[in-house]
C-alpha positions in Angstrom: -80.1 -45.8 -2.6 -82.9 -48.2 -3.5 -85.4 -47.9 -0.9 -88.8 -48.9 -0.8 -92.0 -46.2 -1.6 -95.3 -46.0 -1.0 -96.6 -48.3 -4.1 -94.9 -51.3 -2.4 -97.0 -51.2 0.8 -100.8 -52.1 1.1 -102.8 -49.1 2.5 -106.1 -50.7 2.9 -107.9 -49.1 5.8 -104.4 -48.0 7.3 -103.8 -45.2 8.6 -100.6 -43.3 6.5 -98.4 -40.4 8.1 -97.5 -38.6 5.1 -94.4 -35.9 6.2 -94.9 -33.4 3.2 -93.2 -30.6 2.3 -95.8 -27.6 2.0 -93.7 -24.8 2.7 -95.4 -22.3 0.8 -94.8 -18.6 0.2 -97.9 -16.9 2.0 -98.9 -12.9 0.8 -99.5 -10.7 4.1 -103.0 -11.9 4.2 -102.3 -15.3 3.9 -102.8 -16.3 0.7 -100.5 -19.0 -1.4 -98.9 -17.4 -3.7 -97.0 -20.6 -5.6 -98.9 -23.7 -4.7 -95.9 -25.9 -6.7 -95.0 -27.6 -3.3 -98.5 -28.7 -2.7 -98.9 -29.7 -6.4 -96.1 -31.9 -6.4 -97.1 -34.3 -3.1 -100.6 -35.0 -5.0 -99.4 -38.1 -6.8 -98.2 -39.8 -3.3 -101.8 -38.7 -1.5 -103.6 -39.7 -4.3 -102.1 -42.9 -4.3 -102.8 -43.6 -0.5 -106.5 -42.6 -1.2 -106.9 -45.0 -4.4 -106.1 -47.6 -2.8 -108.4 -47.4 0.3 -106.1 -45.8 2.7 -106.8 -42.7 5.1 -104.1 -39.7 5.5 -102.9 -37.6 8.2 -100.4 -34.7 6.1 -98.0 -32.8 8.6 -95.3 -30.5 7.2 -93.5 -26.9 8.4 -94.0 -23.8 7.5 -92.3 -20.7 7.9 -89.7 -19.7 10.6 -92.1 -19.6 13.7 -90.1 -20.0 17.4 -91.5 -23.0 18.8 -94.8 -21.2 19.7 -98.0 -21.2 17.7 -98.0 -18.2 15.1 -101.4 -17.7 13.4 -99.3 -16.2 10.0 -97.5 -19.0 9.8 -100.8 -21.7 10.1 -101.1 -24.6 7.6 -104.8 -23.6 7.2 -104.7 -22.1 4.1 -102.8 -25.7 2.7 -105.8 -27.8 4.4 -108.0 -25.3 2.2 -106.2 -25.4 -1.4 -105.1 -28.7 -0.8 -109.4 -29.7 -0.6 -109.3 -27.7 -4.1 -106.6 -29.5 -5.9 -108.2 -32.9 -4.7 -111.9 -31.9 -5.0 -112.4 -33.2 -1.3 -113.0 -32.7 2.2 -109.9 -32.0 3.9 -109.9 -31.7 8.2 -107.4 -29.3 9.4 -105.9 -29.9 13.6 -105.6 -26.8 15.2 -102.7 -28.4 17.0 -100.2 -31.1 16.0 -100.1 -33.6 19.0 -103.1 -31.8 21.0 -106.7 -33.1 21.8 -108.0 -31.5 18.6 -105.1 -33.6 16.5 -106.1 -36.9 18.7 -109.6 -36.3 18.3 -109.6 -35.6 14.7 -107.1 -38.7 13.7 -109.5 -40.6 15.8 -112.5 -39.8 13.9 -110.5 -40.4 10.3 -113.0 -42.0 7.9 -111.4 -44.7 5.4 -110.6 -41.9 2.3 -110.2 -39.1 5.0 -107.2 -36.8 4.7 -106.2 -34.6 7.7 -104.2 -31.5 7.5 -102.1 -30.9 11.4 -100.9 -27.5 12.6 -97.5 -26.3 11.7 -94.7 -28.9 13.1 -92.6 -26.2 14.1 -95.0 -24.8 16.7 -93.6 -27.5 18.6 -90.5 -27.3 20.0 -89.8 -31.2 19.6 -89.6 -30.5 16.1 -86.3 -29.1 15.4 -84.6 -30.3 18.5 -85.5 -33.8 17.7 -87.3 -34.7 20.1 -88.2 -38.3 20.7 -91.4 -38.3 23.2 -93.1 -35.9 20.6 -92.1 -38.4 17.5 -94.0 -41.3 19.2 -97.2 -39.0 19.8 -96.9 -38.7 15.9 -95.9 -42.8 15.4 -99.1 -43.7 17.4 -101.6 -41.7 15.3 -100.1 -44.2 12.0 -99.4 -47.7 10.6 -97.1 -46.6 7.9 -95.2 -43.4 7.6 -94.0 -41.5 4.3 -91.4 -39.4 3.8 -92.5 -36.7 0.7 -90.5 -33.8 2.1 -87.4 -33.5 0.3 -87.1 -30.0 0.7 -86.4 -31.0 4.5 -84.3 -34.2 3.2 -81.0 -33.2 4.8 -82.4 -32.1 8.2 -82.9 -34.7 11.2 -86.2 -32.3 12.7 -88.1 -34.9 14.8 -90.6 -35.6 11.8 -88.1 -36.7 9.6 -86.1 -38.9 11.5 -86.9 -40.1 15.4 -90.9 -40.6 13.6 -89.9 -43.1 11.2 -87.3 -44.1 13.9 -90.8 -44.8 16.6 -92.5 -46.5 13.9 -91.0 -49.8 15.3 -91.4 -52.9 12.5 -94.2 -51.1 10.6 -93.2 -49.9 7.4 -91.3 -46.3 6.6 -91.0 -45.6 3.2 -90.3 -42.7 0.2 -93.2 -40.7 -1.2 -93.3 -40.7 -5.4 -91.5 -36.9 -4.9 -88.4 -37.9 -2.4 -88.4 -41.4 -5.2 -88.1 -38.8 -8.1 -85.7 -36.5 -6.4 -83.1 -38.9 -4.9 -82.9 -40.5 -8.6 -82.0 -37.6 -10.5 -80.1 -36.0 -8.2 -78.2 -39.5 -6.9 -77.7 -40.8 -10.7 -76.6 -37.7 -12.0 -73.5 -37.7 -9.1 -72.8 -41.6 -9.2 -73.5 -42.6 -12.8 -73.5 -38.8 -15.3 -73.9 -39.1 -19.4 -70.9 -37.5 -20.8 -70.3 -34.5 -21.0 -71.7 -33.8 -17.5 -71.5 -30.1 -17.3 -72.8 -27.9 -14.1 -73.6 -24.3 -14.0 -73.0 -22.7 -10.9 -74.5 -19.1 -9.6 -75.6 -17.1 -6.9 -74.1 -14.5 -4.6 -71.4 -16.7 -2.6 -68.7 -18.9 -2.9 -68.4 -19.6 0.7 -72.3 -21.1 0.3 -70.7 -23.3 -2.3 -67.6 -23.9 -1.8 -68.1 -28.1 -1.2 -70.3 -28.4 -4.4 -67.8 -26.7 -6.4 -65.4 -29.0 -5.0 -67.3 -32.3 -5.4 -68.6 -31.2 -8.9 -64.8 -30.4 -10.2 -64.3 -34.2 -9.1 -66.9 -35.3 -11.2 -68.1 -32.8 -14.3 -66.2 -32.6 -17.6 -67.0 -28.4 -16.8 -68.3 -26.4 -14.1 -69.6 -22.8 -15.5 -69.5 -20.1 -12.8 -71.7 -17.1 -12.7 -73.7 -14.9 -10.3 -71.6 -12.3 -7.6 -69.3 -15.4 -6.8 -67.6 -15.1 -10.5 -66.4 -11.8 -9.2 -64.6 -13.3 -6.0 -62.8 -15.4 -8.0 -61.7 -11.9 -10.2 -60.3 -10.8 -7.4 -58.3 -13.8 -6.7 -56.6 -13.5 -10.3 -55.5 -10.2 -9.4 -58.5 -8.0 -11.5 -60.4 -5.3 -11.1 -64.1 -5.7 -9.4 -64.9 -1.8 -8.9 -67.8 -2.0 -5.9 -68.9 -5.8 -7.0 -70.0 -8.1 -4.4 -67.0 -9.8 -2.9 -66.3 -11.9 -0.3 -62.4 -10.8 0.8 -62.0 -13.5 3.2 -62.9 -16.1 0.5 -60.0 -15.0 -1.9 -57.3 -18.0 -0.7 -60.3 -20.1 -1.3 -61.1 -19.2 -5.1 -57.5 -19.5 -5.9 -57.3 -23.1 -4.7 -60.6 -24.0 -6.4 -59.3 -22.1 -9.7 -55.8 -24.3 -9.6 -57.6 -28.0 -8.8 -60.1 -27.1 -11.4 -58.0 -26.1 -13.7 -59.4 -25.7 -17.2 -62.8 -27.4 -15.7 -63.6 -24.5 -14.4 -65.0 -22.1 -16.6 -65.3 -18.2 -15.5 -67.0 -15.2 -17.0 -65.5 -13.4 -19.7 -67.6 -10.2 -19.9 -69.7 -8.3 -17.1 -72.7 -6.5 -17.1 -72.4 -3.6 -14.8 -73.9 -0.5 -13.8 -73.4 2.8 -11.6 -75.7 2.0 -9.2 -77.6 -1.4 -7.1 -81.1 -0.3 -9.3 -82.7 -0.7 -13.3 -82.4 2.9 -14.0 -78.6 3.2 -13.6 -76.1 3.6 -16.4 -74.8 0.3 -17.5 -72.2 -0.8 -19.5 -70.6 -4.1 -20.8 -66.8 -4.9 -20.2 -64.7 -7.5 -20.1 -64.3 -9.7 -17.1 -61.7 -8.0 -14.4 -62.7 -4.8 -16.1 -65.1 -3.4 -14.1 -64.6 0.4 -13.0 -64.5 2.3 -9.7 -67.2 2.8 -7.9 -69.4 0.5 -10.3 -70.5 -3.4 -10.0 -70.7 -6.4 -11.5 -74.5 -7.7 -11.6 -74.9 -10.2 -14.8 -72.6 -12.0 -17.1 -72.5 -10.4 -20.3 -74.0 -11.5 -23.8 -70.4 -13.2 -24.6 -70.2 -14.8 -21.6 -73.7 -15.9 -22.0 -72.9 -16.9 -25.4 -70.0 -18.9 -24.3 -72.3 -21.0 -22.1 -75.0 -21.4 -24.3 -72.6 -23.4 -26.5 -71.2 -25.6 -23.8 -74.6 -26.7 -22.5 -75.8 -27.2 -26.3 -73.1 -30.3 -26.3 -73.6 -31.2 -22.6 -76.1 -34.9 -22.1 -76.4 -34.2 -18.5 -76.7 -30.9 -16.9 -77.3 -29.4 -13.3 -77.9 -25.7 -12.5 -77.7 -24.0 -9.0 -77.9 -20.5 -8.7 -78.6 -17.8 -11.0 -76.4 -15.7 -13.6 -77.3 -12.3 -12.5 -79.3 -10.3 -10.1 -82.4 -12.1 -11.4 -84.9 -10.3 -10.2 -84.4 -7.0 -11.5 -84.4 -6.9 -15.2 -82.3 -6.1 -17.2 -79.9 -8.0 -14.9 -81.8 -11.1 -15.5 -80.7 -11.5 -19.1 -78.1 -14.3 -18.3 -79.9 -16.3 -16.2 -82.4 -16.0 -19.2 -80.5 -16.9 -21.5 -78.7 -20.0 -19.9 -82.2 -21.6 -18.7 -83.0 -21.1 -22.6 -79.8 -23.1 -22.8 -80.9 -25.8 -20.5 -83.8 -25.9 -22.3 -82.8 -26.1 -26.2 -80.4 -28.7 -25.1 -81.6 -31.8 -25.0 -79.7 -32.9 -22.3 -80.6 -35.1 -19.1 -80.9 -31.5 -17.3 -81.5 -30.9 -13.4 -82.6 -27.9 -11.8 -81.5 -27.3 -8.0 -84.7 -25.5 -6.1 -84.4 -21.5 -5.4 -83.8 -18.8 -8.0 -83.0 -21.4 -11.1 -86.1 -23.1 -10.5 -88.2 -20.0 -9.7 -86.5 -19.0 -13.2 -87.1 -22.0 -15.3 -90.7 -21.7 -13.8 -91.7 -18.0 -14.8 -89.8 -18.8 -18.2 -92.4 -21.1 -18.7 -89.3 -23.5 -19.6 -90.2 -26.2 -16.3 -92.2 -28.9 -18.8 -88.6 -28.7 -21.3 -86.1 -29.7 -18.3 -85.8 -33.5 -16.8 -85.9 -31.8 -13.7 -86.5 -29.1 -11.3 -86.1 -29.9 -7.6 -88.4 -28.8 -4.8 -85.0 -28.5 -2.2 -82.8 -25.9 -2.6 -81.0 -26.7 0.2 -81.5 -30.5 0.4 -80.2 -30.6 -3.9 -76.9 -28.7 -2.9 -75.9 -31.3 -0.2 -77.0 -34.4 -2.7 -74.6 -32.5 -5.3 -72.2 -32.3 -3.0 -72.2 -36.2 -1.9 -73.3 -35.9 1.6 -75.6 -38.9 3.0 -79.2 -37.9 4.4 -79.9 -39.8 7.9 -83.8 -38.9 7.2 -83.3 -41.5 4.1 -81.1 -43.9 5.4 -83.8 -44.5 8.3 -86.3 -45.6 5.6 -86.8 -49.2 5.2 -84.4 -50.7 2.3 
């Protein structure tokens, strides 16, 4: 998927529609509480403004319904992003509105516009092509830096670059970095590829699993899905997370994968859904009435850790345990130590591993860590994104 990026195009005193992804978490009075997302777009804006170039950023944020929603406003973006670059940044109260036209108009050569949330508009998710071309005529070159929103065809993403006619649609440095991990690690892995796969359900996963049992040398499974596929073998789950309807499933995933697959061997479970119940370790299928399965245990943890330590290429989705209640988080720790120690070509899909690998303080010892939860799951599991094909080649 070689396609062009920003560094191949001249910005000189162009205009450059940068489609970020700043959809940052926001505290109840509005604050940004991880400004990672923002972080990671500075290289591609930086690079537009070196080189003489003027930038309008436009991004979602939130779930608003097609209506503006002050606490769910890009303002508080505008303002940390004028921190991290030690600049002026103008903020649009609107996206396509008189204070966007006027603003965009008024640009200065170096200037760096921040629009109002996309998804006040309804255009946005539907797709729609009159609003794309209000976007396309406010820019001579358009960027795509949002791979968080990779695997989505909102009108930003797709009919924009579609509208820009002949002038040039490329990748931001981020959507560059991304697609080359993730891409190489499918099409062309360093033996042993192994992938470590977590969360609450199979059904969320079901086509990864799948796509990765095609191409791993071992698939690790951990999280509340482990315990579906206990159930499918016949064992005992007590009040564990399950998804009953998903059982037919687990059993056809366990015969393809065959020894690829690799399934807990202990469980960390306890009384009651809190930190302060009683908890006990037991072997996998052992857990009793009216108790759950929240973590792998040690030896299961153990059993991973060795695996990854021999692994050259690994990629992690989903966490172990219930991470964020300790001490059900002591798998996920310990396999993001793993992915750490190891060595290995190693690729973190966004969400709860990345969050992990971040607070860990592990995030400068991985190849990796991806900003799309997600867009990462539907690269693992081969699928083609029309918002990159659209880009020019």
């Amino acid at each position: 998927m070689a396609k062009k990026t920003i560094a191949d195009v001249d910005v000189q005193n162009k205009t450059v529609f940068i489609r970020v992804d700043f959809n940052v978490p926001l505290d109840d009075h509005g604050n940004i509480t991880d400004d990672r997302r923002i972080e990671m777009a500075l290289p591609t804006i930086k690079s537009v403004l070196d080189r003489g170039g003027k930038i309008i950023l436009a991004s979602h944020l939130g779930r608003p319904k097609d209506a503006p929603d002050p606490k769910f406003s890009m303002k508080p973006t505008a303002q940390r992003l004028a921190e991290l670059l030690n600049k002026n940044v103008e903020f649009a109260t609107d996206t396509v509105g008189p204070d966007a036209k006027a603003k965009v108009k008024a640009l200065p050569n170096d200037g760096v516009l921040v629009l109002e949330n996309l998804r006040f508009q309804p255009g946005e998710k539907n797709g729609d092509e009159t609003f794309a071309k209000e976007l396309a005529s406010f820019a001579d070159v358009y960027v795509n830096d949002a791979f968080g929103t990779c695997h989505r065809t909102d009108a930003s993403m797709y009919a924009l670059p579609k509208a820009m006619g002949a002038k040039p649609k490329v990748c931001g440095f981020l959507v560059e970095k991304e697609i080359k991990y993730l891409s190489n690690a499918i099409a062309n892995p360093q033996r042993p590829f192994v992938a470590i796969i977590g969360g609450k359900k199979v059904s969320d996963k079901i086509m990864v699993i799948k796509n990765l049992l095609g191409i791993c040398d071992q698939v690790l499974i951990g999280g509340a899905m482990a315990y579906t596929f206990s159930l499918a073998k016949g064992e005992k789950v007590g009040n564990s997370l399950v998804e009953t309807d998903k059982i037919d499933l687990a059993k056809e995933l366990m015969v393809l994968g065959g020894n690829k697959l690799v399934l807990p061997v202990d469980t960390h479970c306890s009384d009651k859904f809190a930190p302060d119940g009683n908890k006990k370790i037991v072997k996998a299928g052992d857990v009793p009435d009216n108790w759950e399965g929240l973590d792998i245990g040690p030896e299961t943890a153990k059993l991973y850790a060795g695996i990854v330590k021999n692994a050259k290429t690994v990629v992690w989705n989903g966490p172990m345990g219930v991470s964020e209640m300790p001490p059900f988080d002591e798998g996920t720790k310990a396999v993001a130590q793993a992915v750490a120690d190891s060595g290995a070509i190693s690729i973190i899909g966004g969400g709860d591993s990345a969050a992990a690998i971040q607070q860990l303080g592990f995030a400068d010892k991985v190849s990796h860590v991806s900003t799309g939860g997600g867009a990462s799951l539907e690269m693992l599991e081969g699928k083609k994104f029309a918002a990159v094909d659209v880009l020019d080649e």
